[in-house]
C-alpha positions in Angstrom: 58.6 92.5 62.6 54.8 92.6 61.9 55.0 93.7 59.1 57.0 91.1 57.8 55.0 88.2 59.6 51.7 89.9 57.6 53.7 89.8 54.3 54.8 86.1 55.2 51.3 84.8 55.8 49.7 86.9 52.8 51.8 84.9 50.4 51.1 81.7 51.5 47.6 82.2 50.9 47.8 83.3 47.6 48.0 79.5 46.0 45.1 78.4 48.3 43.0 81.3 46.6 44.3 80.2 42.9 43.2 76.6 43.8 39.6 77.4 44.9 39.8 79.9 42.1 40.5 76.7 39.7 37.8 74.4 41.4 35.2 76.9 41.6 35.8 77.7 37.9 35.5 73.3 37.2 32.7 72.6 38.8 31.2 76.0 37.4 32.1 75.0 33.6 30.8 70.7 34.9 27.3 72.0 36.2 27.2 74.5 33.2 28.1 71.3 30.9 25.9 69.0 32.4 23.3 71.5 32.4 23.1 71.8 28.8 22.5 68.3 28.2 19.5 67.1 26.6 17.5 64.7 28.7 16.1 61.3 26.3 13.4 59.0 27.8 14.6 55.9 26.0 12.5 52.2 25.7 15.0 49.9 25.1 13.2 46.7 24.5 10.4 47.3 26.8 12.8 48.8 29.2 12.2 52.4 30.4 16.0 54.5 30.6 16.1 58.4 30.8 19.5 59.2 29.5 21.5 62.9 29.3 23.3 63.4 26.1 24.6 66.3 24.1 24.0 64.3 20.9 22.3 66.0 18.3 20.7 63.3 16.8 18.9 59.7 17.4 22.0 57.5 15.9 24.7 59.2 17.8 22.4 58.4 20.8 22.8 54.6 20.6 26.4 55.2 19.6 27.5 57.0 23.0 25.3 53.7 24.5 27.2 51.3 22.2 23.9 50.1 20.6 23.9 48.7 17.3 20.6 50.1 15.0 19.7 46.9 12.9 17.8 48.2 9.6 14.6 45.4 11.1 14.5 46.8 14.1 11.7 48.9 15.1 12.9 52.5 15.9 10.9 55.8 16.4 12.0 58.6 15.9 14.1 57.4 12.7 17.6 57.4 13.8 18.7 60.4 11.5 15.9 62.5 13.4 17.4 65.7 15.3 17.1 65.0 19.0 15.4 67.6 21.4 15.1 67.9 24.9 12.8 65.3 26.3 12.6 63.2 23.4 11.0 60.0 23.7 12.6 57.1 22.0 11.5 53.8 21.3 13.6 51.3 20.5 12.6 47.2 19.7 15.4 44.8 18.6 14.5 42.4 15.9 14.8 38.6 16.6 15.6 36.5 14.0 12.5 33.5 13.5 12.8 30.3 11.4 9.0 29.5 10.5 8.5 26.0 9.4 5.3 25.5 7.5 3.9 21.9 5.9 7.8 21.4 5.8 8.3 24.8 3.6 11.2 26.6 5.7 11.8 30.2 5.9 13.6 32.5 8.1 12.4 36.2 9.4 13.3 38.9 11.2 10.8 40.3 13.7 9.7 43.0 16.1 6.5 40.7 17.6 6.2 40.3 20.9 4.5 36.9 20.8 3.9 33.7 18.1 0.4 35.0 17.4 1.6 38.7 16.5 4.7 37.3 14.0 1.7 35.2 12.3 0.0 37.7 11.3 2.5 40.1 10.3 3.6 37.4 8.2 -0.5 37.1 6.9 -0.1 33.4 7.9 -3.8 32.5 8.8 -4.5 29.5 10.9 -7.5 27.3 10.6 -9.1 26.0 13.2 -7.6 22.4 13.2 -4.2 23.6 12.7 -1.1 22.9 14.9 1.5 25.8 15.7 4.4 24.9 18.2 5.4 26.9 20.1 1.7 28.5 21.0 0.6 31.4 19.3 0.6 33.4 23.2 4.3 32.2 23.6 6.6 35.2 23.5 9.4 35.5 20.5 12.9 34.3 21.3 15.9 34.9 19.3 16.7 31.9 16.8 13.3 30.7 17.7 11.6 27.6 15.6 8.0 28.1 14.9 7.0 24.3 13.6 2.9 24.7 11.8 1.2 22.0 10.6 -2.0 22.4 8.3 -4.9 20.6 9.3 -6.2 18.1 6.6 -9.4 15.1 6.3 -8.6 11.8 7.3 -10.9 8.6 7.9 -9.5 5.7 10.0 -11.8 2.5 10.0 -11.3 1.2 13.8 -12.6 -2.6 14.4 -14.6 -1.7 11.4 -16.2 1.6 12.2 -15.7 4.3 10.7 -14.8 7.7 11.2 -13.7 11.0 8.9 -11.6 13.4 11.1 -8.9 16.0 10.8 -5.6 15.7 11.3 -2.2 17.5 11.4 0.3 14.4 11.8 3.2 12.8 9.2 3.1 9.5 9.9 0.1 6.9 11.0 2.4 6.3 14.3 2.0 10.1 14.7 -2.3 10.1 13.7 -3.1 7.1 16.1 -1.0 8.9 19.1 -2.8 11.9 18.1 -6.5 10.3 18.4 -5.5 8.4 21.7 -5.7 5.0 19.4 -4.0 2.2 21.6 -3.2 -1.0 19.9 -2.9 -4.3 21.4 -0.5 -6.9 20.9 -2.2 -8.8 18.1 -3.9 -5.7 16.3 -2.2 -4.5 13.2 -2.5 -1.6 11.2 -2.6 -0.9 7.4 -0.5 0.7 5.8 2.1 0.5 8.3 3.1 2.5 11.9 5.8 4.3 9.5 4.1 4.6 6.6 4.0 8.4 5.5 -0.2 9.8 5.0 -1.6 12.8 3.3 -4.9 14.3 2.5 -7.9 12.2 2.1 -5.8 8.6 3.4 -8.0 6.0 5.0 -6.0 4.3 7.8 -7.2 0.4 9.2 -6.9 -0.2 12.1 -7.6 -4.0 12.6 -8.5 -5.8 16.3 -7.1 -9.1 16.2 -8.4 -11.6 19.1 -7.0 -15.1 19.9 -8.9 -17.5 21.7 -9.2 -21.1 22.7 -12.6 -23.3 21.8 -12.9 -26.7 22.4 -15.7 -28.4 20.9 -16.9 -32.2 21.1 -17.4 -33.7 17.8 -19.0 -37.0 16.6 -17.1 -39.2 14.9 -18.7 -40.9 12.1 -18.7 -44.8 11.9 -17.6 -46.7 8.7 -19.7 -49.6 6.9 -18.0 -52.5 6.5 -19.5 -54.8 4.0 -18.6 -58.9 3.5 -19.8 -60.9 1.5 -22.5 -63.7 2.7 -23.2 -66.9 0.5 -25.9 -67.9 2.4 -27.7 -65.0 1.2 -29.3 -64.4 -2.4 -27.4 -61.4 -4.6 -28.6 -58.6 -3.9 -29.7 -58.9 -0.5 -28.3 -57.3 2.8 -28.0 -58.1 6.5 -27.2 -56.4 9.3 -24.5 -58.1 11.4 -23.5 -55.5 14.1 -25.0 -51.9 14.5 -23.1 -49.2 14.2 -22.2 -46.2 16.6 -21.2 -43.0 16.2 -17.6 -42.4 18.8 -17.0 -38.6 20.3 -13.3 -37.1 20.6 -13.1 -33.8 21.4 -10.8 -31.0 19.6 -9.1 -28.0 21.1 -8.8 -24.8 18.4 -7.0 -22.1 17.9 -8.7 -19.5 16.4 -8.4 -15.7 15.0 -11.1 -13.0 15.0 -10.3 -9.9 13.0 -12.7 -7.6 13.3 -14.9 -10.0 15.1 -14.8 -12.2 12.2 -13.0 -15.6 12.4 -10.3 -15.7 9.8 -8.5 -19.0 10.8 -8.8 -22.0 12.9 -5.6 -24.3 13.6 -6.4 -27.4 15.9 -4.0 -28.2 18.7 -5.1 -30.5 20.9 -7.1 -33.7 19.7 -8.6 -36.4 22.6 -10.9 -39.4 22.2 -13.6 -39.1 24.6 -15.4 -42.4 23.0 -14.5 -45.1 20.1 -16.3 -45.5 17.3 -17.9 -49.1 16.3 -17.9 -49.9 12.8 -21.6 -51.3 11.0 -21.2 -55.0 9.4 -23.0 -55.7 6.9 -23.7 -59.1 5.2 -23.7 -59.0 1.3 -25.5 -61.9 -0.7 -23.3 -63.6 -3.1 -25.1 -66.4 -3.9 -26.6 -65.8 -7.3 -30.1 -66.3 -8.5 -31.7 -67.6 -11.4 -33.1 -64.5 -12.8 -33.5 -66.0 -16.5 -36.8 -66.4 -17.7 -36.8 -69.5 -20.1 -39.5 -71.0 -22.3 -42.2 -73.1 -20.9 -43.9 -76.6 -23.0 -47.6 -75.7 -24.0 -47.3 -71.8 -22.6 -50.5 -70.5 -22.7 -51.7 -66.9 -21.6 -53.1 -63.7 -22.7 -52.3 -61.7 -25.2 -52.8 -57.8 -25.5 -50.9 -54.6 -26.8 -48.7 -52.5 -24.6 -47.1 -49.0 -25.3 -43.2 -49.9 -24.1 -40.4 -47.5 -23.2 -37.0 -48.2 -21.6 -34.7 -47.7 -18.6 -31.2 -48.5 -17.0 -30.4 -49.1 -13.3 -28.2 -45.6 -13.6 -31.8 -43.2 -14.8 -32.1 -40.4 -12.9 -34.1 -41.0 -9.7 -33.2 -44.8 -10.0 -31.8 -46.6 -7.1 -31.0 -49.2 -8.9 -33.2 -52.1 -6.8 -36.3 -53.5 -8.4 -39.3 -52.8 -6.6 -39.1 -56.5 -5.9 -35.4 -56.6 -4.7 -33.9 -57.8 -7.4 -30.4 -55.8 -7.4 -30.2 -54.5 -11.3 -26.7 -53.4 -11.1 -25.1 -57.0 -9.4 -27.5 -58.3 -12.7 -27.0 -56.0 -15.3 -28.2 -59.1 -17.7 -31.1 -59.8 -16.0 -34.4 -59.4 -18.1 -37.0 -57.4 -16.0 -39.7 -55.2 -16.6 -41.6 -52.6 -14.6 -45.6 -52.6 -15.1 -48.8 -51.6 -13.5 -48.9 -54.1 -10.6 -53.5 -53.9 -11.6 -52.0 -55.0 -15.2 -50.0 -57.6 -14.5 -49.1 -58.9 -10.9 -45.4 -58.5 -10.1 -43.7 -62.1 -10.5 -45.1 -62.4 -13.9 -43.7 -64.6 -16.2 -44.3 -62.1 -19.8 -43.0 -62.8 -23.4 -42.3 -59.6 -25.1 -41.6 -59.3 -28.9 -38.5 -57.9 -29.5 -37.6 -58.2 -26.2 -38.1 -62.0 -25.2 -39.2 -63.5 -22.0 -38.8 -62.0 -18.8 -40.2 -61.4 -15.2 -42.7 -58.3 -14.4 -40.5 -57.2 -11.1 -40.6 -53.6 -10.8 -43.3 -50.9 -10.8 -42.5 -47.2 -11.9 -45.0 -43.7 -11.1 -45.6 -43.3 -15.0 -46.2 -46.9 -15.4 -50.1 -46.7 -15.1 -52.4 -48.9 -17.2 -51.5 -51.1 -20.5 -47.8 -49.6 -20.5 -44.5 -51.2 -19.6 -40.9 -50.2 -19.1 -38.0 -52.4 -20.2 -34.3 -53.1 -18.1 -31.3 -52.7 -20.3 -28.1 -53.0 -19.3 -27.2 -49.9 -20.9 -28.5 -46.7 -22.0 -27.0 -46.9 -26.1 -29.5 -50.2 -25.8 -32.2 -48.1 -24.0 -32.3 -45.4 -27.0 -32.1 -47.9 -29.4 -35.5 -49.4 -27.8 -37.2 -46.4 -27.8 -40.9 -45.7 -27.7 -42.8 -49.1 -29.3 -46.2 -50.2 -29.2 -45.6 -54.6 -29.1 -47.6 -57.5 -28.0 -46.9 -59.2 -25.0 -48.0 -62.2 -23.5 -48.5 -63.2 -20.1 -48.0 -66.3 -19.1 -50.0 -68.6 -16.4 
């Protein structure tokens, strides 16, 4: 009976022995597996990853991590380098960059960390007015848009000063926003806010100013002249004084620049009236005709003689004695030396005939005379003569 208990119990233990024969023999062949991995220290795009692989080399390392190798990626070893135990691998995807420069466009592929680093692996070199967006310490971001805009001279003449600086923008909207330029409602700008501007452009900017002046302004009286026959032709009286009247006027007026450019009146009131000047005219005519005497008697001498109208230059057209040459253009008058002959004269001129000395002239001086005609053909024709006069008592 014990025997056959022993014999009982022996053979249920056999398939518990095989089992921990079988898992002994697994997880001897797993640690003997694992053990012969290789172990990779692995920089993934700046991040650190130690990885166990039995790959043999670089490439079939990213392929057990499902990692595409891009041939602008950066990648050391190269991916067709046998792998050893504790390799180090470094491993930098490439983004893809659109750089636009001075509206050139070109797309890259790069392994730079920031803006700065793809510029210069692209030997773009940057001036020191020049404008990058984003800034050259931003780090690269796939499908990234790098906008650079090349510095260049401008001058801008502001209320007329003037001013040569450099400037990145497209438009003058874009320059004056750029220089912190405000414009007020009047002020203008030439060329226009959309206008498009390039190298060496000058750019107005003009301040326009509206204001209000109001000014007082004389207002000139008229002279009103009627005709007096009471009075001799030729002669003049006052009948009323004149007076000046006062309105004033309300403007206005634009300053460009400082500089009034126009003047518009608005507003127009009569502060004081104005009082026209009378003045009496004689109409009654004189007797300005010298006529032949019975038994005339006087002296006789020699005279140098030229002639003049009432219109010669510098002439007012009065006698010296009143008489009013253009109311009389027929009137027989000459001028003389006053020492000479006294003005009021009765004188007998050949060539000329009688007439009245009644007028005195600065190059008159001495025995010299100067004869009124009517009009200057008749003054030419006269001339220069030397005649004999006589003066009568």
């Amino acid at each position: 009976m014990k025997n056959l208990i022993s014999r009982s119990v022996s053979k249920k233990k056999w398939p518990i022995v095989l089992a921990s024969l079988v898992v002994f023999a697994g997880t001897f062949g797993f640690l003997l597996f694992e053990g012969s991995k290789k172990t990779v220290a692995m920089t993934l795009n700046g991040q650190e990853r130690i990885v166990k692989t039995h790959a043999d080399t670089v490439r079939e390392v990213f392929d057990e991590l499902g990692l595409e190798i891009s041939s602008q990626d950066y990648l050391f070893p190269a991916k067709n380098s046998n792998l050893k135990d504790n390799q180090k691998i470094v491993w930098k995807q490439a983004k893809q960059v659109t750089i636009v420069k001075d509206n050139e466009k070109k797309t890259v592929w790069t392994t730079a960390d920031t803006v700065a680093g793809l510029l210069r692996n692209q030997n773009i070199t940057l001036k020191e007015h020049d404008q990058v967006l984003p800034k050259p310490q931003k780090s690269i971001k796939d499908k990234m848009k790098i906008n650079i805009q090349s510095a260049f001279h401008l001058t801008y003449v502001d209320g007329g000063k003037k001013k040569r600086v450099w400037s990145t923008s497209t438009t003058v909207a874009d320059f004056l926003k750029q220089q912190a330029i405000k414009l007020n409602t009047l002020d203008r700008v030439e060329p226009s806010l959309t206008a498009t501007i390039k190298k060496n452009d000058e750019i107005h900017v003009i301040r326009v100013e509206k204001v209000t002046d109001v000014v007082e302004e004389p207002v000139h009286f008229a002279v009103i002249t009627k005709k007096d026959e009471s009075l001799a032709n030729g002669k003049e009286k006052t009948v009323r004084e004149g007076q000046k009247g006062l309105v004033s006027r309300e403007f206005e007026v634009f300053y460009e620049n400082g500089k009034e450019v126009s003047r518009e009146l608005i507003r127009e009131q009569k502060l004081k009236e104005k009082q026209d000047k009378i003045v009496a005219v004689g109409a009654k005519e004189l007797d300005l005709q010298v006529s032949r005497g019975e038994n005339e008697t006087g002296q006789e001498f020699y005279v140098s003689t030229t002639a003049y109208t009432a219109d010669c230059n510098g002439c007012s057209g009065r006698t010296a004695t009143g008489i009013n040459l253009r109311a009389n253009p027929n009137v027989k008058v000459v001028a003389v030396d006053p020492s000479i002959i006294p003005l009021g004269t009765k004188v007998f001129v050949e060539g000329y005939g009688y007439a009245v000395a009644a007028d005195t002239g600065g190059a008159i001086k001495g025995y010299k005379i100067d004869l009124f005609f009517p009009s200057r053909s008749q003054a030419y024709s006269w001339g220069v003569r030397k005649v004999k006069i006589k003066v009568l008592n």
